[in-house]
N, C-alpha and C positions, 0 to 999 in steps of 0.2 A: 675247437670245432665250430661253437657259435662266430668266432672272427671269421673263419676260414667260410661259414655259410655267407657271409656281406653283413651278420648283423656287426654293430657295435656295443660289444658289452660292457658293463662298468663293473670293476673286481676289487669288490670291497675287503682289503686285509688287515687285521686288526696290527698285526706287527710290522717287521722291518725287509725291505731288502733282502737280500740272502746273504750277500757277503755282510752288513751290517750284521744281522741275525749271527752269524757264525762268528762273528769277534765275540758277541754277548756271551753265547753260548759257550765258547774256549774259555772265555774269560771265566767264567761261574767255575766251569771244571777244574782248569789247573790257576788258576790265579783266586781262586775264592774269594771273586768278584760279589756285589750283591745279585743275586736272583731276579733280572728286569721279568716279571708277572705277562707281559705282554711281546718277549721278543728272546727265547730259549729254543729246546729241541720240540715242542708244540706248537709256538706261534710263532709267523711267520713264512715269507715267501716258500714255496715249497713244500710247505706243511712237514706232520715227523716225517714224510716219508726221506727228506732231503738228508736228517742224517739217523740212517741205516744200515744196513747191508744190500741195498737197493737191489732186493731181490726181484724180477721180472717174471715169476711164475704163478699159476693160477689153477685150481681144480675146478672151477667155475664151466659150466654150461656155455659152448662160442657157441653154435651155428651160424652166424656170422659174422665169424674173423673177426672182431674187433679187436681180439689181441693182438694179431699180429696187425692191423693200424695203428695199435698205441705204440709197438716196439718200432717200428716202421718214421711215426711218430720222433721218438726218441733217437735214432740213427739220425734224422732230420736236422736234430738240435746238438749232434756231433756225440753221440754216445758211438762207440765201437759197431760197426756192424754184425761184430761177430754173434751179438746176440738175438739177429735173426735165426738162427741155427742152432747155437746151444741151446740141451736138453734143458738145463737152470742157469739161466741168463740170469747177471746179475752188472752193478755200474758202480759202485763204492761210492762213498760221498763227498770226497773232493772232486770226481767229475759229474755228480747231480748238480752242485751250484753251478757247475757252468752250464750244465744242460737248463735248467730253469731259467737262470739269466735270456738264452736264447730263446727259451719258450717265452717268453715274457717280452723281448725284443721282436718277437715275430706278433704276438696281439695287438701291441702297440703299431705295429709298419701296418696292417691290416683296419685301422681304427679304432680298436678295443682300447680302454684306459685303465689302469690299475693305480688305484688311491692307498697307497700305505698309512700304517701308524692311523686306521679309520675303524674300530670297531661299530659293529651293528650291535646300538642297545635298546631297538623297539623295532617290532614289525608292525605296522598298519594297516591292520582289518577292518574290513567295512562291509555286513554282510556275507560273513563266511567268503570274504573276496581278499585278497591282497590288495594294498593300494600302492603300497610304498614303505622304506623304512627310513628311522630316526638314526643318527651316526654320532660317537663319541664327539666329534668337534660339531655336534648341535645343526649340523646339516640334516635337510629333509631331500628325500627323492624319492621323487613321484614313478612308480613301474606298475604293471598289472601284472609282473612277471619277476619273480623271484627265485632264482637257486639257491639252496643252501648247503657249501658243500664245506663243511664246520671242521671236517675230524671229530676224534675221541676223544679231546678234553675239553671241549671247548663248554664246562662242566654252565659259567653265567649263561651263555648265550640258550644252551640248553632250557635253563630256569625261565628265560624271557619270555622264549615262545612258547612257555608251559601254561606263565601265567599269562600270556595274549591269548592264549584258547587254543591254539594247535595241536592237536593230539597227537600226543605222544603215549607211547605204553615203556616200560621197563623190560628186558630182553637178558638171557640167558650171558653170559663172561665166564672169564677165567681168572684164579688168583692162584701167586706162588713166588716161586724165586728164581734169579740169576744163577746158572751152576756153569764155572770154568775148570778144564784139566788144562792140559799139556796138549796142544795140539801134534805133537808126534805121538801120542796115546790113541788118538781116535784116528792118525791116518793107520798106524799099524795093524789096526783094530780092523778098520775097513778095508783097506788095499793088501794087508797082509805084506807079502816080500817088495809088493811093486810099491811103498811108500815110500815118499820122496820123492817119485818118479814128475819130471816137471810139469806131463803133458796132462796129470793124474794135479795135480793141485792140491789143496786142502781139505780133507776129507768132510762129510756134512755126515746127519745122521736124522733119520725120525722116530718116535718111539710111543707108544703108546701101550701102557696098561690101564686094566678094568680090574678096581679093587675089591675087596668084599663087601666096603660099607656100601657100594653101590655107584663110589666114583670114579670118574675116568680122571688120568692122570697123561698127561701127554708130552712130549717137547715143543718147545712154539719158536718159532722166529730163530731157530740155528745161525749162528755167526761163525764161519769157520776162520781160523785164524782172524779174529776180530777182539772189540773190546765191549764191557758193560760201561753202558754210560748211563749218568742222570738224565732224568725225564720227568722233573718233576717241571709245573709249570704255574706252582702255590707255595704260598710261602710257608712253613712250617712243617711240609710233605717230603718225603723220602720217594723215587718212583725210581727203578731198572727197567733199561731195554737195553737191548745189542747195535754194533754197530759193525761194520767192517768198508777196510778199504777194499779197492780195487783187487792190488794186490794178497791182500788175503793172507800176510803172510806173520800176522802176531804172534807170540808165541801160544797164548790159550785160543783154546776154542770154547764159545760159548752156546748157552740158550736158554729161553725160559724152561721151569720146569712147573707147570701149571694144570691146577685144580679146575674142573666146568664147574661152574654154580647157575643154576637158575630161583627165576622170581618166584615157582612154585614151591622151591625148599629153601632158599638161603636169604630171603629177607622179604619184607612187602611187596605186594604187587604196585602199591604208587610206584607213580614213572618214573620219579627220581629217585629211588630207593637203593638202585645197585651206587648211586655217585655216591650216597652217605657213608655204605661201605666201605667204599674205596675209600675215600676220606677217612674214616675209622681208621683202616687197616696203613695208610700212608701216616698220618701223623703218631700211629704206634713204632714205625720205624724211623722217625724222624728223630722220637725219644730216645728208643734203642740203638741208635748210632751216637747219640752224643747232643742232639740236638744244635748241630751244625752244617749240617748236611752230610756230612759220612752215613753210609750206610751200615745197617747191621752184618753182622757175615759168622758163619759157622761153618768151621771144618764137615765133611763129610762123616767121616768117624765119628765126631761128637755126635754131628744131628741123629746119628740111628741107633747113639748109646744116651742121649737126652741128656749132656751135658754140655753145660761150656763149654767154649773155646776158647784159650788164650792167649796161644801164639801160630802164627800159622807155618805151616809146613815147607812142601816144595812146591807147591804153588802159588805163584804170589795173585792176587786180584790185581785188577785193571782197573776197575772202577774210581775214577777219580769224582769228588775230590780225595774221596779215602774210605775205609772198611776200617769200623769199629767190630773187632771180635765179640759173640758176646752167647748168647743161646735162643736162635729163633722163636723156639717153641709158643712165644707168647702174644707173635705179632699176628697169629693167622688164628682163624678158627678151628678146635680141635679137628673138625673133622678134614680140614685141609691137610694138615701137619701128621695127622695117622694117616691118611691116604701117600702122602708123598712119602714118609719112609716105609710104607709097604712097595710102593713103585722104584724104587732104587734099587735094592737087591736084585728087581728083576730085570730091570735093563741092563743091569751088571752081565746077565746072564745070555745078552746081546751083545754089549761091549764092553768084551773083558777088561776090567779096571774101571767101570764107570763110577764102580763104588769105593774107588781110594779113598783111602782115608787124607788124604791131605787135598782132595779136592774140595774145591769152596764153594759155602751156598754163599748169595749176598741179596738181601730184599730190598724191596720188595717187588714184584713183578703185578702191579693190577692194572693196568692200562693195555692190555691182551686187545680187547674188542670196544665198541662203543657201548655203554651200559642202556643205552635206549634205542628204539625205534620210534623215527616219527612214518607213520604208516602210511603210504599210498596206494592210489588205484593202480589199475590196467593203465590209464595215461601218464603215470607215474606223478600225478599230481598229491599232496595231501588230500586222505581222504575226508576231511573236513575247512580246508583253504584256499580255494581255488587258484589258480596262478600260484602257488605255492611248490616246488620244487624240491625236496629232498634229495639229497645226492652224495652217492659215499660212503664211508669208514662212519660218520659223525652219525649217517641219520640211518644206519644199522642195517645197511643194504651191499656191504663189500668188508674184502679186510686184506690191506697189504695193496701196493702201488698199484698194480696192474687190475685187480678186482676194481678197485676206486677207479682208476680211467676208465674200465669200461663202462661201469656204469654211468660213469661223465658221460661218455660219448649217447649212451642210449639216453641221456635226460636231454642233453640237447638236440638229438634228432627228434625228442620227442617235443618241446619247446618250440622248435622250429615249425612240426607241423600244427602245432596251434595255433600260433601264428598265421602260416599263411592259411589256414583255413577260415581266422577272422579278418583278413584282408577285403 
């Protein structure tokens, strides 16, 4: 948006290319590659959202269509058009890398520069002012004008601008786990006689229960015929999310199945408090997998009768590198793990079979939402850094592709008009 206004922006990315990025990424999965800390499913070009289920939907507030500019947008960079009109648009992630590629070829033809493998490891205050930031390869550059549009894990860069004075507060998440059936279980379930049907695809589902302890338990991020992949982006950490191609046509279907936690109940209100969590709860599954990066995984049956699991059933997991069976019970907080086997039974009672017993949990699922908010005004600036920009999934203002662009788009019209207002 900023190219396309005449300015020239500079797009500082701490990782790789996209195709570079996705050899890394493939690699760590099926080749049990080493874990590049700087160029996985978090960092790099395209951010997580490149590999997903590049879901296109939003319960977010338009009043002014900016959705349909981003999907619009995205047609532009050769995504399908069809998902102008579909109800849940969505682009799989073998054709995100080429849609980003184009987006990135079109900043570039425009004047905009994108600097790879350049992490930001100081912001430069002077004055509650922005000045500029300091970059991994010991570059300085001078701006009165900073976005930051980081993602959820970007757990250092968060610490930097913590300890540079940027206010930041700690913000409500979610934790839990990976759960796969059979994807012909949930189209039968859903479509009933007309499953299978081609024009009907792979069935999706949403689900939400309210438990007695007082928690909500919910599905997050549904992969329909799709896979669980690592998401971890630290060494030592276990992390699930979902992913799906185009096609849509794996054999399980997946999703998170996750706990809300807030700063008021589930840990400090320091700003950084939900990341230590997370870190807790990741490097508990990191153990319970093997401490190889497999992740933990328990049959359904066991998790609601609180035993091991030893071997698994007829479902197999996707999750590459691997699923170490074992009994989750000990990676979550109890009150997570009582909530989530009260919430099973009852979505069972929505989708019949959701409670097989050979369907599979696999942890750990914490990387849900950004665990902080860094907080701005009405101008969408930081409310304590002027020229300071917040933007996105990272700075607790969106969640999933299409919330994040919008709000791209409103931080740059809003940049823009600061701008020419100090002309």
């Amino acid at each position: 948006m900023l190219a396309q206004m005449g300015f020239k922006p500079i797009i500082l990315e701490r990782g790789k290319k996209v195709r570079e990025r996705t050899a890394d990424t493939f690699g760590f999965w099926r080749k049990r590659n080493e874990l590049n800390v700087e160029s996985n499913v978090q960092f790099g070009e395209g951010g997580a959202g490149t590999f997903s289920d590049g879901k296109l939907y939003s319960q977010i507030s338009d009043r002014n269509n900016r959705k349909r500019r981003v999907l619009t947008e995205f047609v532009d960079a050769g995504a399908n058009p069809e998902i102008l009109h579909m109800g849940k648009p969505h682009i799989g992630t073998y054709k995100l890398v080429q849609i980003v590629e184009s987006i990135r070829a079109q900043i570039e033809s425009l004047g905009g520069e994108i600097r790879f493998k350049t992490r930001v490891d100081e912001l430069i205050r002077e004055d509650d002012k922005v000045i500029g930031v300091k970059t991994s390869d010991g570059q300085t550059i001078e701006s009165n004008y900073v976005v930051m549009a980081l993602g959820h894990s970007a757990r250092d860069t968060f610490q930097m601008l913590h300890d540079c004075g940027v206010y930041i507060e700690a913000k409500a998440f979610s934790i839990g786990f990976r759960v796969e059936h059979p994807q012909g279980l949930i189209d039968r379930c859903r479509w009933g006689p007309s499953a299978g049907n081609e024009e009907l695809g792979s069935a999706d589902y949403k689900l939400v229960h309210h438990c007695k302890n007082g928690r909500s338990v919910y599905s997050f991020c549904m992969c329909p015929g799709g896979t669980v992949v690592a998401a971890t982006s630290e060494e030592g950490h276990v992390v699930t999310n979902g992913m799906s191609q185009y096609s849509r046509d794996e054999r399980n279907a997946n999703s998170g199945i996750v706990v809300g936690i807030t700063p008021d109940e589930d840990f400090p209100e320091h700003p950084l408090a939900g990341i230590d969590l997370q870190r807790e709860i990741e490097k508990k599954a990191y153990v319970l997998g093997g401490s190889n990066y497999d992740a933990p995984g328990q049959l359904i049956g066991d998790f609601l009768e609180g035993k091991a699991s030893t071997e698994f059933g007829g479902v197999i997991p996707s999750y590459e590198p691997g699923v170490h069976l074992t009994d989750l019970s000990s990676v979550m907080p109890d009150y997570a793990i009582d909530a989530i086997r009260e919430a099973i039974p009852q979505f069972d009672k929505k989708i019949r079979g959701f409670a097989m017993a050979d369907a599979i949990l696999t942890g750990v699922e914490t990387r849900t939402s950004s665990p902080i908010r860094m907080k701005r005004g009405e101008n969408l600036q930081s409310i304590n850094t002027e020229g300071l920009y917040p933007a996105g999934e990272g700075a607790g203002y969106a969640g999933g592709i299409l919330s994040s662009a919008v709000d791209g788009i409103k931080v740059a019209e809003a940049l823009a008009e600061k701008i020419m207002n100090e002309l």
